[in-house]
PyMOL Python script that loads the backbone (N, CA, C, O; Angstrom):
from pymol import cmd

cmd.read_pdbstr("""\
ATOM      1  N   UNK A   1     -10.119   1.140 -24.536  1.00  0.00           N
ATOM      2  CA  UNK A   1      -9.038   1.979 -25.003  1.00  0.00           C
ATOM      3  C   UNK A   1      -7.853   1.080 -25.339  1.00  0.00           C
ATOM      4  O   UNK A   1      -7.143   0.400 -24.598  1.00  0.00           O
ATOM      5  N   UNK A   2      -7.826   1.311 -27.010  1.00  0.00           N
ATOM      6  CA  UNK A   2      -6.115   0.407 -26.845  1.00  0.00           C
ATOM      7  C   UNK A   2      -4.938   1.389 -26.978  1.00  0.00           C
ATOM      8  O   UNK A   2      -4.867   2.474 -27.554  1.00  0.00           O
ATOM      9  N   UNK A   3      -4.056   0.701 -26.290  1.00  0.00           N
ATOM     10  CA  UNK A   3      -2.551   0.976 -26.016  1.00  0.00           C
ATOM     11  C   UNK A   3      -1.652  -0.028 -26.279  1.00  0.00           C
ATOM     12  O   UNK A   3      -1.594  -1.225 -25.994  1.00  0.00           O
ATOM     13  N   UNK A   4      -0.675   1.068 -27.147  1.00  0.00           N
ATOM     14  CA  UNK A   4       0.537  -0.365 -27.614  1.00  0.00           C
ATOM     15  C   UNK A   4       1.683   0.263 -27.061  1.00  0.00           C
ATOM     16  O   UNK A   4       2.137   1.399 -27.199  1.00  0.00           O
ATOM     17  N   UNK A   5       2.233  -1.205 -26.082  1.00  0.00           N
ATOM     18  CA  UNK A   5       3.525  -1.153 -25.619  1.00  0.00           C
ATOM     19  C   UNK A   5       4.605  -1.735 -25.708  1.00  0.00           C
ATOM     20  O   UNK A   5       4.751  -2.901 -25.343  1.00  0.00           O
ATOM     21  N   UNK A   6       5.565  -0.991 -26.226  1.00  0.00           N
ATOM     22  CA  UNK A   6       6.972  -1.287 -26.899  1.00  0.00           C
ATOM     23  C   UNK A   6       8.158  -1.947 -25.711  1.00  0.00           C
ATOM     24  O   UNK A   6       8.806  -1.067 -25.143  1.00  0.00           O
ATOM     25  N   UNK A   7       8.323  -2.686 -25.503  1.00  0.00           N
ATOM     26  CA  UNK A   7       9.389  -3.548 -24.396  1.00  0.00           C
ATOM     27  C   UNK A   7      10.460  -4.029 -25.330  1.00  0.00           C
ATOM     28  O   UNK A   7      10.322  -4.001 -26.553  1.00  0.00           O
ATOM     29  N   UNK A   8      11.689  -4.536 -24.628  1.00  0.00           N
ATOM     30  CA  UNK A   8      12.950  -4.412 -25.295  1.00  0.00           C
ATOM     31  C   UNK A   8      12.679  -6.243 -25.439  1.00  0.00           C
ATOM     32  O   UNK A   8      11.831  -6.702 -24.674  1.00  0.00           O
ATOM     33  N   UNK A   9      13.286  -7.080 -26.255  1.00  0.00           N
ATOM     34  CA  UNK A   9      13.631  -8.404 -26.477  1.00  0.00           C
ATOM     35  C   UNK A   9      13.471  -9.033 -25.193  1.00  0.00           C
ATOM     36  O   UNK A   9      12.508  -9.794 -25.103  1.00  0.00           O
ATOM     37  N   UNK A  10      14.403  -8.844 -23.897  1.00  0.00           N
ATOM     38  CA  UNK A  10      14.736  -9.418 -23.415  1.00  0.00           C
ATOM     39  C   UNK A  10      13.585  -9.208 -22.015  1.00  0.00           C
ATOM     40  O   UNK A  10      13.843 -10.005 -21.113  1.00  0.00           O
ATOM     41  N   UNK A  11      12.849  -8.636 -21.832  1.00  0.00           N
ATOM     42  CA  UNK A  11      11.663  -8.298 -21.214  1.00  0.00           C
ATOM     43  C   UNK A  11      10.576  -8.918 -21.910  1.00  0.00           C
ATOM     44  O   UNK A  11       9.901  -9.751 -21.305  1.00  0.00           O
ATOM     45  N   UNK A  12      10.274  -8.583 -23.273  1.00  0.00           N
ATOM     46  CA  UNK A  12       9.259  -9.798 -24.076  1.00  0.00           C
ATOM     47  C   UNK A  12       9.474 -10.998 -23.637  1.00  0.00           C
ATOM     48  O   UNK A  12       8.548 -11.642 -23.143  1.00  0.00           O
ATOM     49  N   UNK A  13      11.153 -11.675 -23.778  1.00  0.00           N
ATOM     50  CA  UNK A  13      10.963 -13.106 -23.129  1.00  0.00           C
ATOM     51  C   UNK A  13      10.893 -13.766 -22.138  1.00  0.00           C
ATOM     52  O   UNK A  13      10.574 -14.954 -22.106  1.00  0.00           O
ATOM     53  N   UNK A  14      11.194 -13.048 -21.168  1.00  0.00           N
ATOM     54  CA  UNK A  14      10.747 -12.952 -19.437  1.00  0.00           C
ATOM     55  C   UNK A  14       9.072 -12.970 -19.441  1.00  0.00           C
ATOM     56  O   UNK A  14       8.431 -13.387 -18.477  1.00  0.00           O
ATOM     57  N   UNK A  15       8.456 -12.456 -20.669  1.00  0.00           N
ATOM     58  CA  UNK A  15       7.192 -12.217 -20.016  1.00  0.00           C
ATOM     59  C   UNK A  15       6.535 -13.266 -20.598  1.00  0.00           C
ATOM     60  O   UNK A  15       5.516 -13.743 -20.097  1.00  0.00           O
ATOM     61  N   UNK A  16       7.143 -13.761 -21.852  1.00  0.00           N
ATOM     62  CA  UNK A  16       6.312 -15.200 -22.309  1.00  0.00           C
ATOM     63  C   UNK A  16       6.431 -16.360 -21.774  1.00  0.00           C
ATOM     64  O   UNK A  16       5.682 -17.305 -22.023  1.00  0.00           O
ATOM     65  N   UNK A  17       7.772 -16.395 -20.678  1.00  0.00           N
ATOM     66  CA  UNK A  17       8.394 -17.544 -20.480  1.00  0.00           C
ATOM     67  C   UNK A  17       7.562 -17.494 -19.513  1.00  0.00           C
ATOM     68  O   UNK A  17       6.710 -18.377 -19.617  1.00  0.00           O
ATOM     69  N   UNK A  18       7.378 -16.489 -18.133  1.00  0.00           N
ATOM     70  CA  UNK A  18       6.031 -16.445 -17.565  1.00  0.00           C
ATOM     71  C   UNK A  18       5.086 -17.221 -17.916  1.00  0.00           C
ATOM     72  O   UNK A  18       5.015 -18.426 -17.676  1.00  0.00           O
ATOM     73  N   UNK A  19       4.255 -16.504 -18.548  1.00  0.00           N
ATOM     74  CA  UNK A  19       3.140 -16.437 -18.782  1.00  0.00           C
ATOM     75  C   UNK A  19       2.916 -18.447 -19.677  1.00  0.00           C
ATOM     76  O   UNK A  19       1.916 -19.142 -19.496  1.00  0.00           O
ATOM     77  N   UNK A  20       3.875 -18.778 -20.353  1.00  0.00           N
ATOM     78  CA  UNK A  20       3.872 -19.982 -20.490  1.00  0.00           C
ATOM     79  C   UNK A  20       4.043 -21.232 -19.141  1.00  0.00           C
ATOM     80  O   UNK A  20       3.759 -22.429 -19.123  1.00  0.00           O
ATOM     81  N   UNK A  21       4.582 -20.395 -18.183  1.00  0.00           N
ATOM     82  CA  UNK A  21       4.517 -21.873 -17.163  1.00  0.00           C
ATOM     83  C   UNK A  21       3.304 -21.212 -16.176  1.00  0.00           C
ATOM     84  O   UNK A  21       2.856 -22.063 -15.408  1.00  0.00           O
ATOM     85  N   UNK A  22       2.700 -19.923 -16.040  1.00  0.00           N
ATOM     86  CA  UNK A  22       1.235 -19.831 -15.596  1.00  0.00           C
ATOM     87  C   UNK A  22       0.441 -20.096 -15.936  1.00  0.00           C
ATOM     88  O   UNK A  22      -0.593 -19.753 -15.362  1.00  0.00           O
ATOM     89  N   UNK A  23       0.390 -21.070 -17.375  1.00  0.00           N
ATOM     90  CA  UNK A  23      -0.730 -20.911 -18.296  1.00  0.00           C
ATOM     91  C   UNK A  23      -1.663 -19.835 -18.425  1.00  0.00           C
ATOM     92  O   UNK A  23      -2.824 -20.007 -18.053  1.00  0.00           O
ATOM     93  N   UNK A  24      -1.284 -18.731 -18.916  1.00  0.00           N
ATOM     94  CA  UNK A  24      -1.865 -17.240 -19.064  1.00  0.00           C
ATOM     95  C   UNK A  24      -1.300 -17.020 -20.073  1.00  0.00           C
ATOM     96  O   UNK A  24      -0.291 -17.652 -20.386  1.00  0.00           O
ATOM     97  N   UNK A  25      -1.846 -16.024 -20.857  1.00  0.00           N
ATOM     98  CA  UNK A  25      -1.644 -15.092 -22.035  1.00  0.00           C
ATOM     99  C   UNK A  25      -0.382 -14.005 -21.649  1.00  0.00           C
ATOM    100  O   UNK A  25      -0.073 -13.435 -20.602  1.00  0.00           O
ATOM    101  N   UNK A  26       0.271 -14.010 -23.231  1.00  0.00           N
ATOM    102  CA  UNK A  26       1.510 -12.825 -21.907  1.00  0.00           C
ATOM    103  C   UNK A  26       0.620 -11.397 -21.790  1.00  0.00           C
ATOM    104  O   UNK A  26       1.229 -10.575 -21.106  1.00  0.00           O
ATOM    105  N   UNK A  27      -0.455 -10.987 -22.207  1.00  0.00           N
ATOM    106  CA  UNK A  27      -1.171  -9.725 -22.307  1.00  0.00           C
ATOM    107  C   UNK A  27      -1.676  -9.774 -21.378  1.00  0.00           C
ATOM    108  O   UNK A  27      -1.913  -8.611 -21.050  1.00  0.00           O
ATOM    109  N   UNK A  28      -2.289 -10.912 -20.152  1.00  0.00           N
ATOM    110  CA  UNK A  28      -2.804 -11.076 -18.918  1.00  0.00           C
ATOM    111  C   UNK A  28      -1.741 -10.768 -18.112  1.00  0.00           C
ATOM    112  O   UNK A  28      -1.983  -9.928 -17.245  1.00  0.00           O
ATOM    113  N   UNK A  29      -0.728 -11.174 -18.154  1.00  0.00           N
ATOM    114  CA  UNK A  29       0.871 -11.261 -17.845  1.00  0.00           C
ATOM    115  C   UNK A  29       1.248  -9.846 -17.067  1.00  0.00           C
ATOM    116  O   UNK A  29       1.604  -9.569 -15.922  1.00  0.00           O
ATOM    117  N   UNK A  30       0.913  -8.889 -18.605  1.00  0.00           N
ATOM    118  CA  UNK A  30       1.245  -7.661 -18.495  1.00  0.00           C
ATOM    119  C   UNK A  30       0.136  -6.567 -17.993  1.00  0.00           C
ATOM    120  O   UNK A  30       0.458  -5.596 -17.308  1.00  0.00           O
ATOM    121  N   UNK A  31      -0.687  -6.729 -18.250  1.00  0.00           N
ATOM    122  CA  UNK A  31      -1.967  -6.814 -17.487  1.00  0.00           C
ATOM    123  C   UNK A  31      -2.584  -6.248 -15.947  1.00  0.00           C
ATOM    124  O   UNK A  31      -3.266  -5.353 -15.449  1.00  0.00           O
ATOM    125  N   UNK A  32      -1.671  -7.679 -15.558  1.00  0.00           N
ATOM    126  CA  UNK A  32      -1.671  -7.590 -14.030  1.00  0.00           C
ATOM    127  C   UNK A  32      -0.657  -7.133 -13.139  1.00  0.00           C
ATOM    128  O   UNK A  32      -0.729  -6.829 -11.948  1.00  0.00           O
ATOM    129  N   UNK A  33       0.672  -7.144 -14.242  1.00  0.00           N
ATOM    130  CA  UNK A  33       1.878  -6.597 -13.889  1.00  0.00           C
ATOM    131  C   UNK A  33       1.716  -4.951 -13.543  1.00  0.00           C
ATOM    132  O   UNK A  33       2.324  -4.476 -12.584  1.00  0.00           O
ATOM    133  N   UNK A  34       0.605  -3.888 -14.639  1.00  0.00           N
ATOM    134  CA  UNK A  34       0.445  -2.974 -14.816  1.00  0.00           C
ATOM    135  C   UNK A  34      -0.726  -2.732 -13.310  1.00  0.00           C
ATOM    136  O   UNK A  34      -0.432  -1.956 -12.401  1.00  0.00           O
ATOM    137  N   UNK A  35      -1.479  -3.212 -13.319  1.00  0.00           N
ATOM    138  CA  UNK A  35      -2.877  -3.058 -12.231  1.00  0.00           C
ATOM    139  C   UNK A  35      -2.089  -3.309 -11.223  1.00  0.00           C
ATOM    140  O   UNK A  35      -2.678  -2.669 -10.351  1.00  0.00           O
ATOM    141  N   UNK A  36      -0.681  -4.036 -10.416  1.00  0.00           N
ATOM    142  CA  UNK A  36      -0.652  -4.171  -9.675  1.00  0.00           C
ATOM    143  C   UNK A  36       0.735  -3.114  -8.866  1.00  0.00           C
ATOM    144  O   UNK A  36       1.030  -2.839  -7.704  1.00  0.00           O
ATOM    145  N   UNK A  37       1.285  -2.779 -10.202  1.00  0.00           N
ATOM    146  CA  UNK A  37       2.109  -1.166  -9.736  1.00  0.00           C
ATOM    147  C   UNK A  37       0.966  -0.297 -10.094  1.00  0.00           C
ATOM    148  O   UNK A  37       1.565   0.710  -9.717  1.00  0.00           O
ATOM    149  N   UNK A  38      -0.170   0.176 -10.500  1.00  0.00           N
ATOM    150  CA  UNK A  38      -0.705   1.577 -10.220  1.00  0.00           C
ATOM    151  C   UNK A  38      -1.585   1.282  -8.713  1.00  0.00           C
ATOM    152  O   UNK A  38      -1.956   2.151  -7.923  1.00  0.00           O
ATOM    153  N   UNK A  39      -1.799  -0.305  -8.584  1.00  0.00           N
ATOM    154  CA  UNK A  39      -2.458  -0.335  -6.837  1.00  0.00           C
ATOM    155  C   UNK A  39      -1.748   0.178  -5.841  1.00  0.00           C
ATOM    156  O   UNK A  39      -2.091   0.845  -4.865  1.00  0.00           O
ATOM    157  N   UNK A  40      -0.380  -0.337  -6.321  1.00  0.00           N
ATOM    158  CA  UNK A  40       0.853  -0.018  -4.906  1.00  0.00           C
ATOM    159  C   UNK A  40       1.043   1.223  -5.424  1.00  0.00           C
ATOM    160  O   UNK A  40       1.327   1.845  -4.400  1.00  0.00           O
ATOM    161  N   UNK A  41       1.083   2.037  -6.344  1.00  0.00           N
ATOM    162  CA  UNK A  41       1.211   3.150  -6.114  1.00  0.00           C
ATOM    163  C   UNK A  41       0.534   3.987  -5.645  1.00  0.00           C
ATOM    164  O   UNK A  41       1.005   4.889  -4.952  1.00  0.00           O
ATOM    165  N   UNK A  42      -1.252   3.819  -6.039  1.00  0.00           N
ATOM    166  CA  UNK A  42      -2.073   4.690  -5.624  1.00  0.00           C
ATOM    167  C   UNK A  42      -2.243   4.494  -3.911  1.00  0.00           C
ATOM    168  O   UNK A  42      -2.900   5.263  -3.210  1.00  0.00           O
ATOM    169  N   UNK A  43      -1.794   3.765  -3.609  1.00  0.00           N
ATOM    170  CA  UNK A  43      -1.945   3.199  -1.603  1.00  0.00           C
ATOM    171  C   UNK A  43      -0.784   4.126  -1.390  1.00  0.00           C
ATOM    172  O   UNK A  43      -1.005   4.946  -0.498  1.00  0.00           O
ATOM    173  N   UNK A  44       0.628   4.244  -2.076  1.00  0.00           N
ATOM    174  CA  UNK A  44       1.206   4.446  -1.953  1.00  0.00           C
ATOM    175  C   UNK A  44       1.222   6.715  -1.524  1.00  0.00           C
ATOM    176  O   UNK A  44       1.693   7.550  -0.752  1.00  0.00           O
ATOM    177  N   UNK A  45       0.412   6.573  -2.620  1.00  0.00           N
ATOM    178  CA  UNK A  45       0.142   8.259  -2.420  1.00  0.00           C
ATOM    179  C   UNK A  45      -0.707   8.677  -1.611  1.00  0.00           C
ATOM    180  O   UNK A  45      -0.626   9.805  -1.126  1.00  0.00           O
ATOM    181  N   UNK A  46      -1.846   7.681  -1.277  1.00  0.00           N
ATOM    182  CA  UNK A  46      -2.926   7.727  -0.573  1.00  0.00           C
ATOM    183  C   UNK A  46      -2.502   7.568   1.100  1.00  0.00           C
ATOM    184  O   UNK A  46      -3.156   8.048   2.026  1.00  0.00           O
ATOM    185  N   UNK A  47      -1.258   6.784   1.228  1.00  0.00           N
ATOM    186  CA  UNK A  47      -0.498   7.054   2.758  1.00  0.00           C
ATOM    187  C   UNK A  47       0.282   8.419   3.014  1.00  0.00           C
ATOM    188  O   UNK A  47       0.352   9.102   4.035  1.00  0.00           O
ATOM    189  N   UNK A  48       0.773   8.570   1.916  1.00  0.00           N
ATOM    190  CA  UNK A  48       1.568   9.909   1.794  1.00  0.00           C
ATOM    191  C   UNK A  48       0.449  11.214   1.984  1.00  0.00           C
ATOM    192  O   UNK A  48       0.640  12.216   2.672  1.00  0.00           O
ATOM    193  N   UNK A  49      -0.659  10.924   1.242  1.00  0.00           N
ATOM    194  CA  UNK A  49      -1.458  12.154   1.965  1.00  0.00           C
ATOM    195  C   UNK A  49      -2.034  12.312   3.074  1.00  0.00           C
ATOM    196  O   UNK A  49      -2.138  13.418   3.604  1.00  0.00           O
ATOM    197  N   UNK A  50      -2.666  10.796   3.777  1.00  0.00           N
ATOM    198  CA  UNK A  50      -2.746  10.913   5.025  1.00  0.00           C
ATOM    199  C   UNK A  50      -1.697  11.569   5.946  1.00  0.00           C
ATOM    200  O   UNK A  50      -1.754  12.513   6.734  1.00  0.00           O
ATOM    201  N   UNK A  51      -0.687  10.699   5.546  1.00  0.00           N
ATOM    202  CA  UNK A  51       0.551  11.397   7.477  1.00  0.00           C
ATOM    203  C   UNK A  51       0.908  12.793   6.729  1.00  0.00           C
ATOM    204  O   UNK A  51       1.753  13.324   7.449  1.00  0.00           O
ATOM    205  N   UNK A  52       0.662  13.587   5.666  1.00  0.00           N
ATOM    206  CA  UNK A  52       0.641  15.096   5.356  1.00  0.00           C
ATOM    207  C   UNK A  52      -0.478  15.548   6.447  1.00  0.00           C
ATOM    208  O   UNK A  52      -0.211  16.339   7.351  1.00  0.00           O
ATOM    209  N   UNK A  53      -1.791  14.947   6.259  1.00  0.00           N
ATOM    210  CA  UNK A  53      -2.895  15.551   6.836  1.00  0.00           C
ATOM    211  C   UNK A  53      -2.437  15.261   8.573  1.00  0.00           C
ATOM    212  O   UNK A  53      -2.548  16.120   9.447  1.00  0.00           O
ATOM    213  N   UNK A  54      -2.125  14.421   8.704  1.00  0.00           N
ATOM    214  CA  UNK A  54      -1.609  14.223  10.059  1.00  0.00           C
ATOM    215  C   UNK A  54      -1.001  14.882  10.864  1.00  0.00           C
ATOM    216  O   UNK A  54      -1.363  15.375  11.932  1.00  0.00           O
ATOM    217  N   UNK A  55       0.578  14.902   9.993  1.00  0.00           N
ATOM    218  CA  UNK A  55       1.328  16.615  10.620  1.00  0.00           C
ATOM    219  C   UNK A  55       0.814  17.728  10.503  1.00  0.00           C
ATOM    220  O   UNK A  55       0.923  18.588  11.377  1.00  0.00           O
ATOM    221  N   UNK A  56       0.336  17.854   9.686  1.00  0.00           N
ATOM    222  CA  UNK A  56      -0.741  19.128   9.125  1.00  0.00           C
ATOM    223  C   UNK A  56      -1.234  19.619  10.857  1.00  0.00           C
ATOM    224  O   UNK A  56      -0.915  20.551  11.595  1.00  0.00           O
ATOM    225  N   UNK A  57      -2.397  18.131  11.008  1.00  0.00           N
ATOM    226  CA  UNK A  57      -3.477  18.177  11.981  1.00  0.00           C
ATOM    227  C   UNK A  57      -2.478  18.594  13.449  1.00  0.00           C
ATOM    228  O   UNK A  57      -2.588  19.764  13.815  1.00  0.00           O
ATOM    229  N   UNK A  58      -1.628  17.774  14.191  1.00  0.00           N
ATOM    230  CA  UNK A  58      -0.794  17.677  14.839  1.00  0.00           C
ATOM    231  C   UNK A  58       0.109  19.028  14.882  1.00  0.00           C
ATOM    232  O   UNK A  58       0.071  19.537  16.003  1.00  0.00           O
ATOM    233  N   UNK A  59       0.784  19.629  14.097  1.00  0.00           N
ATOM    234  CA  UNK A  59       0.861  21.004  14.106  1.00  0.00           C
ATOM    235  C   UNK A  59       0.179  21.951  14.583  1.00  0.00           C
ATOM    236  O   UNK A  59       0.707  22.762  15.344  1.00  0.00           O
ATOM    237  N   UNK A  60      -1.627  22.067  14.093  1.00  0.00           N
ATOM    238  CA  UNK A  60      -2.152  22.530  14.609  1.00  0.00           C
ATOM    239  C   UNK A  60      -2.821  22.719  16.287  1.00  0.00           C
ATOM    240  O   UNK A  60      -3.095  23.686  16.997  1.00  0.00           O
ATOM    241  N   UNK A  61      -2.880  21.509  16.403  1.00  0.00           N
ATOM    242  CA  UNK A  61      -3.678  21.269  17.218  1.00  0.00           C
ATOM    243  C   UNK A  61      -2.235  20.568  18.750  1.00  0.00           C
ATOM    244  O   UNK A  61      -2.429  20.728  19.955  1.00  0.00           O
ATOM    245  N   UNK A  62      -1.447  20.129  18.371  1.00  0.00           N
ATOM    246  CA  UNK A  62      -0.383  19.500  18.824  1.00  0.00           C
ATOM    247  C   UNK A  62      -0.417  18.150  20.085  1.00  0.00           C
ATOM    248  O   UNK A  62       0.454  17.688  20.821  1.00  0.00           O
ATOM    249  N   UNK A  63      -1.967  17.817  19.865  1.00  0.00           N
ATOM    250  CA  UNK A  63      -2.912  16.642  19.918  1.00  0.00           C
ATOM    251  C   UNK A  63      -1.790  14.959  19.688  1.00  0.00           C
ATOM    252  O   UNK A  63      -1.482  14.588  18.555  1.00  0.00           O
ATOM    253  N   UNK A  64      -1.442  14.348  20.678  1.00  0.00           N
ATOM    254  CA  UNK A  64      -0.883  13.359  19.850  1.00  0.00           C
ATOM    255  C   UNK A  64      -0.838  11.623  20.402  1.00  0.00           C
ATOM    256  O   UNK A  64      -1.377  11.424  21.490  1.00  0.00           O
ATOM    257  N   UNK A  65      -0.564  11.084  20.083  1.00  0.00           N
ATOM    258  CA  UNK A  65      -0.290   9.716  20.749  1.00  0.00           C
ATOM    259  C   UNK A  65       1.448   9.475  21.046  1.00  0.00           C
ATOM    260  O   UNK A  65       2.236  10.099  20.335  1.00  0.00           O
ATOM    261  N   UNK A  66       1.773   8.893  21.719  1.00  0.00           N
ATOM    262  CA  UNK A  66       3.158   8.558  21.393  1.00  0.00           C
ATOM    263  C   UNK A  66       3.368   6.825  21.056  1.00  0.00           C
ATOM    264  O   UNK A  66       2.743   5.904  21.582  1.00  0.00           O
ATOM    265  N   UNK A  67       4.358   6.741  20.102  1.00  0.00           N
ATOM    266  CA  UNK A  67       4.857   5.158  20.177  1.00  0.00           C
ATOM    267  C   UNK A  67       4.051   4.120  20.722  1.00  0.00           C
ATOM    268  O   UNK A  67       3.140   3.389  20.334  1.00  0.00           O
ATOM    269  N   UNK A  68       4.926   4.380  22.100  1.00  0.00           N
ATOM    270  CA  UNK A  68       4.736   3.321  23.408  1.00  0.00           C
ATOM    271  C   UNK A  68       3.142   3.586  23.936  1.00  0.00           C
ATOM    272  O   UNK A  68       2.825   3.248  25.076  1.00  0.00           O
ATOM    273  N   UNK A  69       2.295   4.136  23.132  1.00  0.00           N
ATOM    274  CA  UNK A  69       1.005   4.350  23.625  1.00  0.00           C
ATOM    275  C   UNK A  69       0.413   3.634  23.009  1.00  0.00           C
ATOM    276  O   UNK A  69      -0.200   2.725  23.570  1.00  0.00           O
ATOM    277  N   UNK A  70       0.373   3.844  21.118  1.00  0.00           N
ATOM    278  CA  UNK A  70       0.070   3.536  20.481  1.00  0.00           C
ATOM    279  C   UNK A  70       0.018   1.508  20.665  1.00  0.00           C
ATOM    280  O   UNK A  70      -0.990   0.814  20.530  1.00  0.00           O
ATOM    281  N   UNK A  71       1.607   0.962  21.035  1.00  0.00           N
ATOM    282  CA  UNK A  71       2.051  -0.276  21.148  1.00  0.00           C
ATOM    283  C   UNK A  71       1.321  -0.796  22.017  1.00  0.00           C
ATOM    284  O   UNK A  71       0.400  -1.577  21.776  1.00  0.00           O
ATOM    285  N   UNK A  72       1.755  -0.314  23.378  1.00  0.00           N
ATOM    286  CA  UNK A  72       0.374  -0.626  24.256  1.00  0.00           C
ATOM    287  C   UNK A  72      -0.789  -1.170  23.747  1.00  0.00           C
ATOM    288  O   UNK A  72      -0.899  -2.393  23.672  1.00  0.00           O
ATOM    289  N   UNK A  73      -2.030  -0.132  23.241  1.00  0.00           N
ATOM    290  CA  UNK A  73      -2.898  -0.176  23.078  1.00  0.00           C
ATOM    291  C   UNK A  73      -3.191  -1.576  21.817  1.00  0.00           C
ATOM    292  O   UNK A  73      -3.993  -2.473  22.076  1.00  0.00           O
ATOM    293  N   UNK A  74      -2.546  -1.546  20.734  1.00  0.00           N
ATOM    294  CA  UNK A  74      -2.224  -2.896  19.763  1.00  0.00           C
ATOM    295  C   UNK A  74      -1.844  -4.098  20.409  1.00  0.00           C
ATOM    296  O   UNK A  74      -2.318  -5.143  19.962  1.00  0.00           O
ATOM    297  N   UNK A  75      -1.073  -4.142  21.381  1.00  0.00           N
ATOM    298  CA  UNK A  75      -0.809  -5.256  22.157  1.00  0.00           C
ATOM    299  C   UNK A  75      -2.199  -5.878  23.142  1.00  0.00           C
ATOM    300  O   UNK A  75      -2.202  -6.949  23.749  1.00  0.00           O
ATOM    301  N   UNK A  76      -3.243  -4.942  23.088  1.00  0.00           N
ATOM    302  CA  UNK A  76      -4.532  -5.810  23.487  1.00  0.00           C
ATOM    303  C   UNK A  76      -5.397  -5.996  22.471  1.00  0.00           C
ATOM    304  O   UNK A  76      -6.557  -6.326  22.719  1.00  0.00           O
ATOM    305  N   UNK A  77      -5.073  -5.859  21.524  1.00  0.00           N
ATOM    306  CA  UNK A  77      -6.513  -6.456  20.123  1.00  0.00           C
ATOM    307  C   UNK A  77      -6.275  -8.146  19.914  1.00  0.00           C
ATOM    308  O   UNK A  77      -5.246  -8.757  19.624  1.00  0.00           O
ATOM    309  N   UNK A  78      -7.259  -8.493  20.106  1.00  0.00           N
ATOM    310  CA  UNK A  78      -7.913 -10.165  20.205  1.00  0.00           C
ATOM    311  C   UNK A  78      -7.550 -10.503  21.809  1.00  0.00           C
ATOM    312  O   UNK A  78      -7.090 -11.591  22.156  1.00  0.00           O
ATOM    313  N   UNK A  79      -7.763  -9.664  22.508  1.00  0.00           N
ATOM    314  CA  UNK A  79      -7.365 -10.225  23.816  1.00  0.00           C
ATOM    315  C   UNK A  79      -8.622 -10.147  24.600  1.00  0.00           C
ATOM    316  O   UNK A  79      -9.564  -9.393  24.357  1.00  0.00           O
ATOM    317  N   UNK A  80      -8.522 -11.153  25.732  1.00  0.00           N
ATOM    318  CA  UNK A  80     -10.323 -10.313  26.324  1.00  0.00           C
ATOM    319  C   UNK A  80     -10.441  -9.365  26.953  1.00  0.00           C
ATOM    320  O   UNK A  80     -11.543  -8.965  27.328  1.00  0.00           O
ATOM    321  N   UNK A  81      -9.177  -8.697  27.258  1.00  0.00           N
ATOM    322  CA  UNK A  81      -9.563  -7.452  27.940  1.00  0.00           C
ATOM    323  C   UNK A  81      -9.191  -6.190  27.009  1.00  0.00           C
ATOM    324  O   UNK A  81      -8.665  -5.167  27.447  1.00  0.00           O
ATOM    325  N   UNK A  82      -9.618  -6.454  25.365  1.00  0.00           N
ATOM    326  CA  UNK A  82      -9.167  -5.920  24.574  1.00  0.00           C
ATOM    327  C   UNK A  82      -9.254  -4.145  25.021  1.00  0.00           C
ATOM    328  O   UNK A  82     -10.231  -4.063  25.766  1.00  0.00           O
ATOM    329  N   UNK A  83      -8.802  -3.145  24.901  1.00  0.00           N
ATOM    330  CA  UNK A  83      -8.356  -1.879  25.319  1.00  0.00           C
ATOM    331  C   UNK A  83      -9.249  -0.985  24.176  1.00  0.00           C
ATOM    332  O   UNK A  83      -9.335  -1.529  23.075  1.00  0.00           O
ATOM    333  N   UNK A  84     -10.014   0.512  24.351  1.00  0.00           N
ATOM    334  CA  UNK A  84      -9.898   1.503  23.766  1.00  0.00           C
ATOM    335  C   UNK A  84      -9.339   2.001  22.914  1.00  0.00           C
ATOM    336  O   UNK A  84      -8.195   1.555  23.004  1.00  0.00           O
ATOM    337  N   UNK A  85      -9.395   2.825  21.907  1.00  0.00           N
ATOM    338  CA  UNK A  85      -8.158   3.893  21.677  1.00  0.00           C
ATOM    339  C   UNK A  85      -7.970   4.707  22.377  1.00  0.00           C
ATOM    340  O   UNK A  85      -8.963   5.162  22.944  1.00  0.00           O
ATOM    341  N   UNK A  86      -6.820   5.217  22.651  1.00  0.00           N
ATOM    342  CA  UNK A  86      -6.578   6.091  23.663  1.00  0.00           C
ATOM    343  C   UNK A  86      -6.888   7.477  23.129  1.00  0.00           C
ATOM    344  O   UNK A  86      -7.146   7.836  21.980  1.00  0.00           O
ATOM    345  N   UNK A  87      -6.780   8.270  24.434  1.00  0.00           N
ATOM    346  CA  UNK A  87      -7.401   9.423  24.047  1.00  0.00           C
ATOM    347  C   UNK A  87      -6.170  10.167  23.672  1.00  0.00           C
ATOM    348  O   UNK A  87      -5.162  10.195  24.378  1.00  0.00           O
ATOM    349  N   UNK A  88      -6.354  11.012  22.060  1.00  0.00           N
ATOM    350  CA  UNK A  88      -4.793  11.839  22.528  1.00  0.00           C
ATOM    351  C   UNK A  88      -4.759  12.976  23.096  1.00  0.00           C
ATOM    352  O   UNK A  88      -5.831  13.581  23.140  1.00  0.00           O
ATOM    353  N   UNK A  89      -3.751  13.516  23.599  1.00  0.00           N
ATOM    354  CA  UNK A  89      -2.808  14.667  24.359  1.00  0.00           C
ATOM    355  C   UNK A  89      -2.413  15.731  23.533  1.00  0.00           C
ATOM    356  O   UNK A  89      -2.653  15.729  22.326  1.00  0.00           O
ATOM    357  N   UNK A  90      -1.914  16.501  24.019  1.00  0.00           N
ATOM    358  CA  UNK A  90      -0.725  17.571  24.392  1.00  0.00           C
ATOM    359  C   UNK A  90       0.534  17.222  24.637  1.00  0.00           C
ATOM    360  O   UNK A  90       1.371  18.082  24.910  1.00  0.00           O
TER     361      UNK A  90
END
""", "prot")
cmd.dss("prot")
cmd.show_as("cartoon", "prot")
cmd.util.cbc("prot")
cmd.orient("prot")
């Protein structure tokens, strides 16, 4: 699929001046510039629907961990007496 995109002067030369000391094409340039805001965005929505489903879940159920539980429990990963997840509550 082609797509043509219109950028102002002074953004064209930001992107050649790039792309000239990466040795890359400025169309690779732009490219990766593009793939790498729709990644952070799509993670970006994809967290946002999780902690929806979360409160969602937690509302219902009112099931939870707290903080200092959570910290705890992270403060033993790579350790040898590495810890469970905890169970959650009420």
């Amino acid at each position: 699929m082609a797509t043509s995109l219109k950028i102002d002067d002074d953004l064209k030369s930001r992107v050649q001046q790039l792309a000239s000391q990466r040795q890359r094409s400025a169309h690779w340039i732009m490219l990766e510039a593009i793939k790498q805001y729709v990644d952070r965005e799509e993670a970006q929505e994809s967290f946002k629907r999780e902690a929806l489903a979360s409160w969602s879940a937690y509302q219902e159920t009112g099931r939870h961990l707290t903080g200092q539980e959570v910290r705890t429990w992270l403060s033993t990963w790579g350790a040898d007496d590495e810890k469970a997840m905890p169970e959650c509550h009420e």
